[in-house]
Residue frames as a rotation matrix with the C-alpha (Angstrom) as fourth column:
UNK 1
0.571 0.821 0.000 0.00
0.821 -0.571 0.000 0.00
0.000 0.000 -1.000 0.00
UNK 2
-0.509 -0.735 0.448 1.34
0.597 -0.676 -0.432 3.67
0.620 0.047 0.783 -1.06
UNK 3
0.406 0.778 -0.480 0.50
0.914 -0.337 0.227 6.40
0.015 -0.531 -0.847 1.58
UNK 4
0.552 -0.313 0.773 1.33
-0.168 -0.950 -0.264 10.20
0.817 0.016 -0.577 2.33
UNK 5
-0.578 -0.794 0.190 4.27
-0.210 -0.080 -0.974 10.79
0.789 -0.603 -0.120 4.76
UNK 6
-0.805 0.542 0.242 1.37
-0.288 0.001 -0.958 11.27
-0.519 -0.840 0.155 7.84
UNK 7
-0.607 0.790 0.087 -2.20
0.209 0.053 0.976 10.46
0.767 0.611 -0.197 7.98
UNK 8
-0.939 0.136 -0.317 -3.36
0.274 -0.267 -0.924 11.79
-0.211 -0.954 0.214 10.72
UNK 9
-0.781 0.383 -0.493 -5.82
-0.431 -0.902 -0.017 13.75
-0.451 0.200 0.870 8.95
UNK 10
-0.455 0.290 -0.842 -7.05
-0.642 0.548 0.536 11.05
0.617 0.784 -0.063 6.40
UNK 11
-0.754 0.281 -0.594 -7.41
0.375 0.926 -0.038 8.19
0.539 -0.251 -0.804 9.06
UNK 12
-0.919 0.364 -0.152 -9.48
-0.177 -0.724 -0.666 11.15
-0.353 -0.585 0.730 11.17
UNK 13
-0.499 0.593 -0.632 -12.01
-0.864 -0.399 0.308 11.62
-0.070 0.699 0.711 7.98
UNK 14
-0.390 0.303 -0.869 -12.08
-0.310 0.846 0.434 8.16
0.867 0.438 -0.236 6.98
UNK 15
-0.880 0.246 -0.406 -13.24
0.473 0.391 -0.790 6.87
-0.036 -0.887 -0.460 10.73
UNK 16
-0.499 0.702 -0.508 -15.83
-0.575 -0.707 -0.412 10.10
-0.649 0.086 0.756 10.70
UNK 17
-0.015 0.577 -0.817 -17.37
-0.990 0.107 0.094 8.42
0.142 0.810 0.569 7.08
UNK 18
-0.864 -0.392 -0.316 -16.93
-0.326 0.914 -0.243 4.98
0.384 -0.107 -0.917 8.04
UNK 19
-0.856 0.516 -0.029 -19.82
0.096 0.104 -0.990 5.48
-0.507 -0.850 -0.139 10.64
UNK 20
-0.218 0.847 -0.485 -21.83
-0.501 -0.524 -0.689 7.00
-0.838 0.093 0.538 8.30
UNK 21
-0.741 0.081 -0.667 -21.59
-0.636 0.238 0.735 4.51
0.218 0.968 -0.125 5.23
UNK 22
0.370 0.661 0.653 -24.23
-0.764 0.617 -0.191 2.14
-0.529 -0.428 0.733 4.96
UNK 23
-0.518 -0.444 0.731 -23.59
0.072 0.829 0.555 -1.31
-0.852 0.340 -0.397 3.50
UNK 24
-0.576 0.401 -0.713 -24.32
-0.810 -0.400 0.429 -0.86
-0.113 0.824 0.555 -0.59
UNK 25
-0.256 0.518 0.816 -27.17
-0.556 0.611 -0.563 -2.88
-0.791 -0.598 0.132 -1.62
UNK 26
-0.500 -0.100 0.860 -28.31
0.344 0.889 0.303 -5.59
-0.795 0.448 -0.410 -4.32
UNK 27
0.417 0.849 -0.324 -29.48
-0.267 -0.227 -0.937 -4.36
-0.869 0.477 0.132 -7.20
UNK 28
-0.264 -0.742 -0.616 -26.90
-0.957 0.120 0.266 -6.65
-0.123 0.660 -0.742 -9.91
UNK 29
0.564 0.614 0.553 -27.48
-0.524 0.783 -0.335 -9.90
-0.638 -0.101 0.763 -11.52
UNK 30
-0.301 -0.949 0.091 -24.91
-0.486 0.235 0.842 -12.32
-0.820 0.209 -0.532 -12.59
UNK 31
0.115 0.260 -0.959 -25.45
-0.961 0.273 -0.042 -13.73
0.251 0.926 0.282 -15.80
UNK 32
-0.235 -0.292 -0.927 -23.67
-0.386 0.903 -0.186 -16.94
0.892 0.314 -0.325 -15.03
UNK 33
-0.903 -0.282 -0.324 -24.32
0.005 0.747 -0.664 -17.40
0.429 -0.602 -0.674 -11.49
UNK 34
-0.030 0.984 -0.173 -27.49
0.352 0.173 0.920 -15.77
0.936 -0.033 -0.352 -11.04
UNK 35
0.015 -0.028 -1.000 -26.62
0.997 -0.080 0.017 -14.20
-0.081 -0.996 0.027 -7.99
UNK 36
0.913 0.038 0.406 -27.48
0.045 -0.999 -0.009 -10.40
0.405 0.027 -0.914 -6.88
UNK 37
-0.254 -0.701 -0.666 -24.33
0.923 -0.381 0.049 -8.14
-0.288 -0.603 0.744 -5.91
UNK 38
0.584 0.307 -0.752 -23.80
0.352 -0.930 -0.106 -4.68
-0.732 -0.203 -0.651 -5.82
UNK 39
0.327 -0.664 0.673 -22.30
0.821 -0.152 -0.550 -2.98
0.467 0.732 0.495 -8.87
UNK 40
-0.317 -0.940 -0.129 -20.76
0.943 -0.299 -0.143 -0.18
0.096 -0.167 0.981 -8.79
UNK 41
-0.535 0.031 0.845 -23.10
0.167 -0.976 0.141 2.58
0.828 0.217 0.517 -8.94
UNK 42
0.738 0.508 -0.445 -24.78
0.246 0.411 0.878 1.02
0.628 -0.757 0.179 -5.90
UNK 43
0.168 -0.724 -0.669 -21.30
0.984 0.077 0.164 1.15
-0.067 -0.686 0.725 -4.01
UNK 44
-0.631 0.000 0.776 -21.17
0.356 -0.889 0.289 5.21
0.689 0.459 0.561 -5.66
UNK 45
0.188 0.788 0.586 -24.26
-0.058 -0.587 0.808 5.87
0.980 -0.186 -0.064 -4.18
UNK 46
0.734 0.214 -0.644 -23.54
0.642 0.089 0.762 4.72
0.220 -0.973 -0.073 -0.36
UNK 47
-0.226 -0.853 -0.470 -20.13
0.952 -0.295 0.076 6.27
-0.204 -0.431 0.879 -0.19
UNK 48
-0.029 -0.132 0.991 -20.57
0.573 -0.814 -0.092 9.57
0.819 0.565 0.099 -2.16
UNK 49
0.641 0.712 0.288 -22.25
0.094 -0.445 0.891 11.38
0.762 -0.544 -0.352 0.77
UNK 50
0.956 -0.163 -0.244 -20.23
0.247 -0.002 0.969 10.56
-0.158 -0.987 0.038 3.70
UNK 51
-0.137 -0.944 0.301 -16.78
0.988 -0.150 -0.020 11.26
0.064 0.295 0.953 1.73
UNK 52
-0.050 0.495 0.867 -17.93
0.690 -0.611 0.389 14.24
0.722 0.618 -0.311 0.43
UNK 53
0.758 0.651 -0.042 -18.73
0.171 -0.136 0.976 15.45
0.629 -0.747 -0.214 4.19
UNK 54
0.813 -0.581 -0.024 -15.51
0.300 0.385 0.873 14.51
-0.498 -0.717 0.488 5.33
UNK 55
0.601 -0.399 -0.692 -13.64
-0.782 -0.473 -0.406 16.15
-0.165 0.785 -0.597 2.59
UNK 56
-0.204 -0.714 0.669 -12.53
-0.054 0.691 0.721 12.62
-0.978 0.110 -0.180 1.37
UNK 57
0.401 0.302 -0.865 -12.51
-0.854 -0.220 -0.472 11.84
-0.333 0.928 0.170 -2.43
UNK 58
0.138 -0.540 0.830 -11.57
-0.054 0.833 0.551 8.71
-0.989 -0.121 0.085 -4.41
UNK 59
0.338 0.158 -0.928 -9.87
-0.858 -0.353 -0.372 8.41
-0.386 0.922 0.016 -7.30
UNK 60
0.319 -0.204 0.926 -9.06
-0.004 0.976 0.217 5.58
-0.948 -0.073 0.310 -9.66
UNK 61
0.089 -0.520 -0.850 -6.57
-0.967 -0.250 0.052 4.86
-0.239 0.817 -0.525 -12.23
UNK 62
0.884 0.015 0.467 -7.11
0.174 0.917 -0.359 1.48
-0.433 0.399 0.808 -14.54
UNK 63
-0.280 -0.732 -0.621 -3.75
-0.957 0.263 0.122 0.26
0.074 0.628 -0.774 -16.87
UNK 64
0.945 0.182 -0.271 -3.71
-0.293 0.842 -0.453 -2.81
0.146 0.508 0.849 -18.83
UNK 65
0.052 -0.812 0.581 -0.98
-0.514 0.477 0.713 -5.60
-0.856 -0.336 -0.392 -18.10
UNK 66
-0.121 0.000 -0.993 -0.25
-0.979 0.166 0.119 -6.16
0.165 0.986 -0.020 -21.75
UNK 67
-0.356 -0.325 -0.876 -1.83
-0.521 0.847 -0.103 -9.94
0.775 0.420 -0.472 -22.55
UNK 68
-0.832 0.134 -0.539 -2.75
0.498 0.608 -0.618 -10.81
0.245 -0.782 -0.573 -18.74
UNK 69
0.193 0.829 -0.526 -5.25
0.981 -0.153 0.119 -8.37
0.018 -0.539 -0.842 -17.31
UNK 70
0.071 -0.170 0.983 -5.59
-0.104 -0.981 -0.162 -5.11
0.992 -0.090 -0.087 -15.80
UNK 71
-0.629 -0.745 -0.221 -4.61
0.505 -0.176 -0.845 -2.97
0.591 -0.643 0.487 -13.22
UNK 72
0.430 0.694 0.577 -6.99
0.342 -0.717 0.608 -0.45
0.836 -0.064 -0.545 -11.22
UNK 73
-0.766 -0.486 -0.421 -5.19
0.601 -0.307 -0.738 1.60
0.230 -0.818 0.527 -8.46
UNK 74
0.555 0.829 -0.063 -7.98
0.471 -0.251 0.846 2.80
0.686 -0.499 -0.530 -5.98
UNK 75
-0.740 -0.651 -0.170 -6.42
0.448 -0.288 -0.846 6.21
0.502 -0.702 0.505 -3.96
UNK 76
0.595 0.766 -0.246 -8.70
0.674 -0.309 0.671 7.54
0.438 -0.564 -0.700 -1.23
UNK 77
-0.369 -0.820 0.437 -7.57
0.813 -0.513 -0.277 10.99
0.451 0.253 0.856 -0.66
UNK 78
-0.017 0.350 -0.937 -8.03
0.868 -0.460 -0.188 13.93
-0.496 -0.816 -0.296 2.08
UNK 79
0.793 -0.249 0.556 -8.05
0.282 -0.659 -0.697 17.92
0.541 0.709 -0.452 1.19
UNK 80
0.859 -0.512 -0.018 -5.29
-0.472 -0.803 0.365 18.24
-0.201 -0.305 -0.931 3.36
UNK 81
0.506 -0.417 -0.755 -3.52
-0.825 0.021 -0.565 16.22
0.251 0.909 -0.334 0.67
UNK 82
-0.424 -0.759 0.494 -2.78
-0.814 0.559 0.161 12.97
-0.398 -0.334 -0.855 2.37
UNK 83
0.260 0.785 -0.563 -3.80
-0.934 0.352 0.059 9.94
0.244 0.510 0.825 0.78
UNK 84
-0.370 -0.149 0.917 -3.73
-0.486 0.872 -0.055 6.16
-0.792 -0.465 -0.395 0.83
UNK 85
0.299 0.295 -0.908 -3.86
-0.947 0.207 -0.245 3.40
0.115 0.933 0.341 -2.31
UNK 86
-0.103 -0.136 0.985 -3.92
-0.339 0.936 0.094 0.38
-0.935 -0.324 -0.142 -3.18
UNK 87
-0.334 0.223 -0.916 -3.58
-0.939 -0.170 0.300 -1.41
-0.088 0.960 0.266 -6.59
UNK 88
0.052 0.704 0.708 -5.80
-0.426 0.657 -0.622 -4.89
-0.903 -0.270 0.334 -7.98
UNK 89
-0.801 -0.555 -0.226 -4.45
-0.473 0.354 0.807 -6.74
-0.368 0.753 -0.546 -10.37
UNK 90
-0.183 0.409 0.894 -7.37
-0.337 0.828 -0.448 -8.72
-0.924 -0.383 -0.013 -12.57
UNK 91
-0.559 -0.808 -0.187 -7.12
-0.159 -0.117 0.980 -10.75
-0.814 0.577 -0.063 -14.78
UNK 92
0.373 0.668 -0.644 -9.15
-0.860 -0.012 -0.511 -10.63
-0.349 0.744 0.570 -18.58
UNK 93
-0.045 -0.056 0.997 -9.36
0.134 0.989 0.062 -13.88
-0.990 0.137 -0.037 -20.25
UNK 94
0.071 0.040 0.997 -10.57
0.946 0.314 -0.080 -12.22
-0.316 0.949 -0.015 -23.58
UNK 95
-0.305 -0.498 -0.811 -8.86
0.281 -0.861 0.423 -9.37
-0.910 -0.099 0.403 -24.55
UNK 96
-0.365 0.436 0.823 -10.84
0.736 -0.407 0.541 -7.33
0.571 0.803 -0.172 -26.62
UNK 97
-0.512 0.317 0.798 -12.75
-0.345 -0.927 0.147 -3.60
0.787 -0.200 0.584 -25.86
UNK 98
0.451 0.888 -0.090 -15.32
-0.364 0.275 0.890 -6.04
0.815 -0.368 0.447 -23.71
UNK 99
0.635 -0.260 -0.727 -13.24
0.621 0.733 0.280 -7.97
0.460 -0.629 0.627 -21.61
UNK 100
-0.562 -0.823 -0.079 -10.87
0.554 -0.304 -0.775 -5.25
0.614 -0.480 0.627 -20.68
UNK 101
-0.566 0.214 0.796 -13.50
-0.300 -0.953 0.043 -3.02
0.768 -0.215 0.603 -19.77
UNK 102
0.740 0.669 -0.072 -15.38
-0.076 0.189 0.979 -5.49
0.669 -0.719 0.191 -17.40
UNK 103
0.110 -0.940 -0.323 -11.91
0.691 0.306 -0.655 -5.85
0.714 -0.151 0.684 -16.13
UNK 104
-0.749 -0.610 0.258 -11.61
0.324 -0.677 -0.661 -2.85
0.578 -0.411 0.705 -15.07
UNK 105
0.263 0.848 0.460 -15.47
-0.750 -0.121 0.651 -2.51
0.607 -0.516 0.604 -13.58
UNK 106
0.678 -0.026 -0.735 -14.41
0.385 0.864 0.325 -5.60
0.626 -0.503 0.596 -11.68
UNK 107
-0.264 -0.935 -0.238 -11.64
0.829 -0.094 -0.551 -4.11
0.493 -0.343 0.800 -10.21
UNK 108
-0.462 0.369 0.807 -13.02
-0.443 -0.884 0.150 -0.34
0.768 -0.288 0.571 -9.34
UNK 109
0.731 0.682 0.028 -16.27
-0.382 0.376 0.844 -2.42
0.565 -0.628 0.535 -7.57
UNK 110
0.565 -0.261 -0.782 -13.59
0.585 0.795 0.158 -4.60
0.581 -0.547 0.602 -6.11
UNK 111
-0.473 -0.874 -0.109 -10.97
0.694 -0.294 -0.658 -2.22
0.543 -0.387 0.745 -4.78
UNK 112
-0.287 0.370 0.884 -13.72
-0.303 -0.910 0.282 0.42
0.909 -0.187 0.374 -3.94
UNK 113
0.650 0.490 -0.581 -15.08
-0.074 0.801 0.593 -1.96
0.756 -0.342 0.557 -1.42
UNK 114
0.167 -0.558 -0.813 -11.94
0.844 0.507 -0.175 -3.25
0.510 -0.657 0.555 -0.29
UNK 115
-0.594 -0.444 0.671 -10.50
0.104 -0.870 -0.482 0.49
0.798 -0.217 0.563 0.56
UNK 116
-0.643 0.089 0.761 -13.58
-0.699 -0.474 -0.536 1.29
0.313 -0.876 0.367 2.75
UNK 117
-0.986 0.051 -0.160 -14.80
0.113 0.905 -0.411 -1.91
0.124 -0.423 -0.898 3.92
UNK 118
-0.250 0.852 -0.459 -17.99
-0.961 -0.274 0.014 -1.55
-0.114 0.445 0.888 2.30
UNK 119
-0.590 0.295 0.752 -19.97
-0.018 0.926 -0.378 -4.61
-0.807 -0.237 -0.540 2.69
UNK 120
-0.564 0.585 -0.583 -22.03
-0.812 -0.519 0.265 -5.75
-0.148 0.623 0.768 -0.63
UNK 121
0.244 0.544 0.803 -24.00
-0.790 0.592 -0.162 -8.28
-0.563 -0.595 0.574 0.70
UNK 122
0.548 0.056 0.834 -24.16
-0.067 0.997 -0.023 -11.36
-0.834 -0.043 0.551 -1.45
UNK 123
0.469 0.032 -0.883 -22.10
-0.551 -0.771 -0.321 -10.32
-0.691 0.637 -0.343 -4.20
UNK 124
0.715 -0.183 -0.674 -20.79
-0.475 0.581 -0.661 -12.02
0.513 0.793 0.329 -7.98
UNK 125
0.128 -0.980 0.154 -17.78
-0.871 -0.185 -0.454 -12.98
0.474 -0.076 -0.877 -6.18
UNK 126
-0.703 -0.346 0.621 -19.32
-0.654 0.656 -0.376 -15.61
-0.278 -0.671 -0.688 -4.12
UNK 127
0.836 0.547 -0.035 -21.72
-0.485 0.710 -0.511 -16.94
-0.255 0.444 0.859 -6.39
UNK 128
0.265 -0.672 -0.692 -18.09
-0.634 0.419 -0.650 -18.08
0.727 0.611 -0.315 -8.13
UNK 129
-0.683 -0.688 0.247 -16.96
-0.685 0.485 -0.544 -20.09
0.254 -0.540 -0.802 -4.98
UNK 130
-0.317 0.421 0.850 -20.22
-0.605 0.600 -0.523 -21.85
-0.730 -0.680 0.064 -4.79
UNK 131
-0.406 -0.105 0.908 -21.46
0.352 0.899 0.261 -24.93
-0.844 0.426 -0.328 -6.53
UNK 132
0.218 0.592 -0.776 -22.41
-0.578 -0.562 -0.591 -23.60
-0.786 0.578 0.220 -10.18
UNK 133
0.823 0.526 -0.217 -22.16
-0.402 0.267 -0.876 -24.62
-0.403 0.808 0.431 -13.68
UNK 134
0.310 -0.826 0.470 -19.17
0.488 0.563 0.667 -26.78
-0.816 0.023 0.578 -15.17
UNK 135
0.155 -0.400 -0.903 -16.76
-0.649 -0.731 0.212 -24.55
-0.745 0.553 -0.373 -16.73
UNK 136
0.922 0.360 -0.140 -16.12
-0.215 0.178 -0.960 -25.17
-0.321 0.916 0.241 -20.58
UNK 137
0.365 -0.921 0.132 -13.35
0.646 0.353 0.677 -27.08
-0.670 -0.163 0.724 -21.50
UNK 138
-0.276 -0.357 -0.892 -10.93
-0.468 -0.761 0.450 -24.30
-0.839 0.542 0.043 -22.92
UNK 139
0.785 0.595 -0.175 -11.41
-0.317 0.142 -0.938 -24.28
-0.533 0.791 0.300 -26.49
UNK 140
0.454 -0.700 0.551 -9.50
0.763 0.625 0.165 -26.32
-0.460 0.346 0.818 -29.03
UNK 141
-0.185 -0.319 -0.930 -6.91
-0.177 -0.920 0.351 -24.04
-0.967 0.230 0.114 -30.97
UNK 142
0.889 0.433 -0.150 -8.00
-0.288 0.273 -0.918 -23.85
-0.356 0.859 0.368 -34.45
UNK 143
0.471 -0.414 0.779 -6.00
0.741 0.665 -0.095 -25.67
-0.478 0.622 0.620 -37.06
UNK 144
0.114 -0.160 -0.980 -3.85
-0.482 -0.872 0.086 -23.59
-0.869 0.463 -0.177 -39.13
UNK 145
0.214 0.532 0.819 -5.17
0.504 0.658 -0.559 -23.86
-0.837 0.532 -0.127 -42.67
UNK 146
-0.733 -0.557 -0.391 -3.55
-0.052 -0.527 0.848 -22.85
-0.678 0.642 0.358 -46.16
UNK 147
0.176 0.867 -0.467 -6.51
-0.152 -0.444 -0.883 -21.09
-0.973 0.226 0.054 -47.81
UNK 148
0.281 0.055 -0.958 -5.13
-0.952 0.142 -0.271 -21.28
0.121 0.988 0.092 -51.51
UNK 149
-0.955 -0.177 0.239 -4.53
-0.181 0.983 0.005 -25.19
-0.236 -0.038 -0.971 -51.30
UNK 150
-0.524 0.848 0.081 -7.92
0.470 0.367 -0.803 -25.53
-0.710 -0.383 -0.591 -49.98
UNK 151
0.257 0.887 -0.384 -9.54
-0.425 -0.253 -0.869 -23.51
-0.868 0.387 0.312 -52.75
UNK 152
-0.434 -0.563 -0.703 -7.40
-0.892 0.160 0.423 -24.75
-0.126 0.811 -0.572 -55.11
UNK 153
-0.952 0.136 0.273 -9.01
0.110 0.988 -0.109 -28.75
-0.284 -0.074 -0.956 -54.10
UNK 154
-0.539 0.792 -0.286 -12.10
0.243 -0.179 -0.953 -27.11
-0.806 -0.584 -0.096 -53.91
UNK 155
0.344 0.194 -0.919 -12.48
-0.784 -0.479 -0.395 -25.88
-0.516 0.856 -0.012 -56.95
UNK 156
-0.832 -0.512 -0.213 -10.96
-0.554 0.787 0.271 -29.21
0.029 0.344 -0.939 -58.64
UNK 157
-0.890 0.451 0.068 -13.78
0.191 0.503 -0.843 -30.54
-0.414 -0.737 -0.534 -57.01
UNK 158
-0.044 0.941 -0.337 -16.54
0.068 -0.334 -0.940 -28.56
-0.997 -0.064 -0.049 -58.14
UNK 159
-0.457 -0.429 -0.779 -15.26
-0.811 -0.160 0.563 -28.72
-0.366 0.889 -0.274 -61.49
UNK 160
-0.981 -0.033 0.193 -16.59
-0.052 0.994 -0.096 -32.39
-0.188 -0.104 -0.977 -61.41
UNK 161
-0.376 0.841 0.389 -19.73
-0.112 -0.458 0.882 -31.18
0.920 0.288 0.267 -60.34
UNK 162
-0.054 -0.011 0.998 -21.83
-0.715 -0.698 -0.046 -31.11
0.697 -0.716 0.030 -57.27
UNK 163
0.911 0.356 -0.208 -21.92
-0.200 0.823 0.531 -34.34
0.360 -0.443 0.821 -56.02
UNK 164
0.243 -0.836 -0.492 -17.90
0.746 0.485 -0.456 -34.42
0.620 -0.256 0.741 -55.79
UNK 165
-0.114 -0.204 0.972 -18.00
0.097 -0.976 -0.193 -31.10
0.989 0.072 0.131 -54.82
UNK 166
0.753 0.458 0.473 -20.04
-0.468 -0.133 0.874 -32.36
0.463 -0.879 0.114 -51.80
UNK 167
0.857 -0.214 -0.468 -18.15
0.324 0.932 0.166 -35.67
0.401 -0.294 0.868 -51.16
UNK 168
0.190 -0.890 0.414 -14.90
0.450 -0.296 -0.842 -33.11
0.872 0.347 0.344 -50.81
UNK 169
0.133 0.338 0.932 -16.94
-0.664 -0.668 0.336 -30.94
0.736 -0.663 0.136 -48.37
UNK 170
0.897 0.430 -0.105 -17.51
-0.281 0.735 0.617 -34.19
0.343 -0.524 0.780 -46.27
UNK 171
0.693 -0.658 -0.295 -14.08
0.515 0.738 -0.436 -35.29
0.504 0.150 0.850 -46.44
UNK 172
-0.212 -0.648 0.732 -12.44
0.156 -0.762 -0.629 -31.80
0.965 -0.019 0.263 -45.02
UNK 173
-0.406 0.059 -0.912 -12.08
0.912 0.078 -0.402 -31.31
0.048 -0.995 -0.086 -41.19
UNK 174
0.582 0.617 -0.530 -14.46
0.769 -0.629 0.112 -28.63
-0.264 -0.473 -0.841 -39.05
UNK 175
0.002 -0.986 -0.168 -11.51
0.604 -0.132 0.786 -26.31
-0.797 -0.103 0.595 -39.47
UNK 176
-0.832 -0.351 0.430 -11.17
0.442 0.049 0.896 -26.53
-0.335 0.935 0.115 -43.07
UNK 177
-0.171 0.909 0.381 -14.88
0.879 -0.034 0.476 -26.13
0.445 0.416 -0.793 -43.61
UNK 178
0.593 0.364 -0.718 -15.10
0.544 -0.838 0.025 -23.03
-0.593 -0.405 -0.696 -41.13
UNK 179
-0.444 -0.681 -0.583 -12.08
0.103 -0.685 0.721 -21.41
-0.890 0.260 0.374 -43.94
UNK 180
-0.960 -0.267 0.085 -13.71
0.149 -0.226 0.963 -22.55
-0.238 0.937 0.257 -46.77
UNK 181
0.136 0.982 -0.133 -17.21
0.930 -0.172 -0.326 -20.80
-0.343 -0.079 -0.936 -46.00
UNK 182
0.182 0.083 -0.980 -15.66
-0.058 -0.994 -0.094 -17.53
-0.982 0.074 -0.176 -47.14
UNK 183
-0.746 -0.214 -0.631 -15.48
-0.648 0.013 0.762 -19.26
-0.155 0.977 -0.148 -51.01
UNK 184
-0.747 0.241 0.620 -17.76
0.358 0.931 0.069 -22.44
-0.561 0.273 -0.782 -50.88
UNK 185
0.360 0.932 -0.048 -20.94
0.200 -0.127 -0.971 -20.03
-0.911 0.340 -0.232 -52.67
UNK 186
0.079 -0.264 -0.961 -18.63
-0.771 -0.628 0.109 -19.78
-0.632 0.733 -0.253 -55.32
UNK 187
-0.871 -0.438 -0.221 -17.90
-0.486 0.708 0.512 -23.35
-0.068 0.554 -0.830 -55.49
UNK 188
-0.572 0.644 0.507 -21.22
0.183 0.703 -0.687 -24.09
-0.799 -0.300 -0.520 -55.70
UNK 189
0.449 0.393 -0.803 -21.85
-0.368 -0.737 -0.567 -21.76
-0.814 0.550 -0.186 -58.48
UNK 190
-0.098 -0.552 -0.828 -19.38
-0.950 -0.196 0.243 -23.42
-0.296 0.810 -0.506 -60.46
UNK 191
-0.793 0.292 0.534 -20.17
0.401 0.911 0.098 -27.02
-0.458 0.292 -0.840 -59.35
UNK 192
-0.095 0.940 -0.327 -23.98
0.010 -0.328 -0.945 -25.63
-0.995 -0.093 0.022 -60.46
UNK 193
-0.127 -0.561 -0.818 -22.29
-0.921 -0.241 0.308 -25.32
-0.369 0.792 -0.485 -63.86
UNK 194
-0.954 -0.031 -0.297 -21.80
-0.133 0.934 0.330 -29.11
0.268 0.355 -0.896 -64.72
UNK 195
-0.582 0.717 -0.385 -24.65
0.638 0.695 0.330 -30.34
0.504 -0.053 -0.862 -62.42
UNK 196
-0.410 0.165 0.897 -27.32
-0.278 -0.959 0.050 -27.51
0.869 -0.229 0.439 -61.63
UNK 197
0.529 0.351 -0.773 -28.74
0.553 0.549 0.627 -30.24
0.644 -0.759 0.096 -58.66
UNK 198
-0.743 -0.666 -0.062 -26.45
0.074 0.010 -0.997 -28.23
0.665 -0.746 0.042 -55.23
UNK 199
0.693 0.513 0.506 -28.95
-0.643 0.122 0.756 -28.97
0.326 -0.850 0.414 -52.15
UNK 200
0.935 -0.216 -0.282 -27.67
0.339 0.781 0.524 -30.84
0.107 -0.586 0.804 -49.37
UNK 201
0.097 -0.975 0.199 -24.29
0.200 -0.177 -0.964 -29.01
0.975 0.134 0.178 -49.28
């Protein structure tokens, strides 16, 4: 934890607003576990007031941990400029605009909390430690699949007409078939040529 030379002042305030928070209440709904917790504008709404009062303020500063997760440093800060922080490391499984950003809502909700021992009654956190749905075995990594080969057969194929055209389709792994959906309406167009019958592809 990073603090100001003294708190004297800070631990003053923060005792003073302590008394007055109330515990934030349920008004979230896990998707996966189905359990209420408190989000974050719930945990906003108890604290605002009694900081405020106490001339405390909190601020919060997310960073991404290139590849693993994120960061959120949570500083709870006096006006007579002493403060106190703490940073929360969590991690994103799917790094994209979505996953970083619940990241970081996880983290804020989680560090806000922790800082002023803000109780949020049943919250997402402990739906995860109780008995719930069997996680999904990680996914397989896709194949890696040389696109001009594969149209190159493909097209051989449909040349024939649409029966080989299928038998080809049939013969190519899940993979193969998920690359060659961005050509196969062509090779049907061309098997369609020889043998205008293509249903059942």
């Amino acid at each position: 934890m990073k603090m100001s030379d003294t708190i004297t002042e800070i631990a003053s305030a923060l005792c003073k607003a302590q008394a007055e928070i109330d515990d934030a209440t349920k008004t979230g709904i896990n998707p996966v576990f189905k359990s209420k917790y408190a989000d974050l504008a719930a945990l906003r709404a108890v604290i605002r007031e009694p900081l405020a009062k106490n001339d405390l303020a909190i601020m919060q500063f997310p960073r991404t941990v290139e590849g693993k997760g994120v960061e959120v440093e949570t500083m709870l800060v006096h006006k007579s400029g002493e403060f106190m922080s703490e940073t929360l490391f969590m991690p994103v499984h799917k790094w994209d605009a979505h996953g970083i950003g619940s990241g970081i809502t996880y983290g804020r909700r989680y560090g806000l909390s922790a800082v002023l021992c803000v109780a949020s009654d049943d919250d997402d956190g402990n739906g995860a430690v109780q008995a719930g749905p069997t996680p999904a075995a990680p996914a397989k990594k896709a194949a890696k699949v040389d696109l001009a080969a594969l149209r190159v057969a493909g097209e051989t194929k449909a040349k024939k007409g649409t029966e080989a055209l299928r038998e080809w389709y049939k013969s190519i792994s899940v993979d193969e078939r998920a690359a060659a959906s961005a050509f196969l309406d062509d090779l049907k167009a061309m098997a369609a040529n020889i043998d205008p019958s293509t249903e059942g592809l």
